[in-house]
Each structure stands twice: as structure tokens, then as C-alpha cells.
N, C-alpha and C positions, 0 to 999 in steps of 0.2 A: 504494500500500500504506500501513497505516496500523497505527501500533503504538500499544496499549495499557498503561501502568503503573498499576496501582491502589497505594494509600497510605494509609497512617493507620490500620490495624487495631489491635485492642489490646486487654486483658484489661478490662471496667469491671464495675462495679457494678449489677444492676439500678432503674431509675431515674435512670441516670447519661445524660449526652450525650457524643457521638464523631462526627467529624466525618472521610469516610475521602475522598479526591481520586481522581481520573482523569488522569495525562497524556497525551495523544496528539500522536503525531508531525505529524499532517497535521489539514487540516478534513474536518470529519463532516455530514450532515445534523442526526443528533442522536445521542445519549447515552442509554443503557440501562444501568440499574443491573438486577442479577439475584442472587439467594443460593442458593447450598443449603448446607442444614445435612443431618448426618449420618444415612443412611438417608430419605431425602426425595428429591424432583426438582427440580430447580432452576429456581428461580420469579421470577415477576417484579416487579420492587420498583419502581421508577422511570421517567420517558423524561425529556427535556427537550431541546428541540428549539431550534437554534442560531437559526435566523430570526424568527422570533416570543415566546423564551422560555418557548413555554408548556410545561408540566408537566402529567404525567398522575400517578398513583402507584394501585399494590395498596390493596386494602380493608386490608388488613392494618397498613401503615402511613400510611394518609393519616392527617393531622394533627399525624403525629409526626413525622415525617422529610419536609424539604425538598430539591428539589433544585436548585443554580444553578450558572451557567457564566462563567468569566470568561474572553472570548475573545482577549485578547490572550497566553494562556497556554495556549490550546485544551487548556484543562483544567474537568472539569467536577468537584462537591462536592455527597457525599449527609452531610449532616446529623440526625443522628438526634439525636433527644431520647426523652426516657422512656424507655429502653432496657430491656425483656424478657426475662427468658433464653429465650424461643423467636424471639428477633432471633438465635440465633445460630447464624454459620452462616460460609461463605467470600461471600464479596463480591465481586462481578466487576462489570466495565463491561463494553459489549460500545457497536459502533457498525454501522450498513446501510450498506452499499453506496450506497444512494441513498435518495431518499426511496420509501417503501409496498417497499422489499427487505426482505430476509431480513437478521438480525443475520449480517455477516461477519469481523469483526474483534472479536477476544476479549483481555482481558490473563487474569494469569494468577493473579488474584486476592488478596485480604488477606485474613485472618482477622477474623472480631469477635466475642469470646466474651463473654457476658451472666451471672454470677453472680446465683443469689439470696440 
């Protein structure tokens, strides 16, 4: 079993950067960042995957939000820059079972709300 804390949400400024963490109890194959905002479905934002580092991200935020893992903390960090007010939304990590599974472990998210 595998537990999720997400961290770092916060009131900012459109144009501003935030920086929100993952910690996990256990190791994961990889990391999934997801939001939803209010009246919406909750979407996909990030992956990053613990063996190779690599990163995928939504069209929505590619370019502007990074995501990296430091694994001696099995803690992963989604970094957003240029912040939006339609970045805002609850933020959740989520982790698969294994690798090509279904997201089965959920934390229980942060907020990040975007002013304009």
C-alpha cells in the first residue's frame, strides 16, 4: 500500500510560480499529477516516471510546469511557472499499481488558486 500527501498549494498571482510536492510512503513506478477545478473533470496534468525520469505533460501546461522526482524522499514536485487563473483548481498526485495499470493510489489533494 502506498500513501499519498500532496503540498505546497497557495493563493498566487496570475503570472506568479508555485511549486506544490508529493510525498509517498512507498516506491511507485511513477507519478501523476491531475486537477480539477470547479465544475470541470478532473484532468490530466503531468506523469514522471521513476526509472528513466522521463516526463510526459497536458497540452495545457507543457512548457510551463515541470515535473521532477527526488528519490531519496520518494517525493515527486510539479513546478508551475506563468500561473493562469484557469491553473486553478485542487491538485492531486495519484501513483499505478505497476507499470501500463490503472492510477490506484490517490492523496487527497492541495488547492492552487490563480488570481487575475
Amino acid at each position: 500500500q502506498v500513501q499519498l500527501v500532496e503540498s505546497g498549494g497557495g493563493l498566487v498571482q496570475a503570472g506568479d510560480s508555485l511549486s506544490v510536492s508529493c510525498a509517498a510512503s512507498g516506491r511507485t513506478y511513477a507519478m501523476g499529477w491531475f486537477r480539477q477545478a470547479p465544475g470541470m473533470e478532473r484532468e490530466f496534468v503531468a506523469t514522471f516516471l521513476w526509472g528513466s525520469s522521463n516526463t510526459y505533460y497536458a497540452d495545457s501546461v507543457n512548457g510551463r510546469f515541470t515535473v521532477s522526482g527526488e528519490n531519496a524522499k520518494n517525493t515527486v514536485y510539479l513546478q508551475m511557472n506563468s500561473l493562469k487563473p484557469e491553473d486553478t483548481a485542487v491538485y492531486y498526485c495519484a501513483a499505478p499499481l505497476g507499470p501500463g495499470q490503472a492510477y490506484g493510489y490517490w492523496g487527497q489533494g492541495t488547492q492552487v488558486t490563480v488570481s487575475s
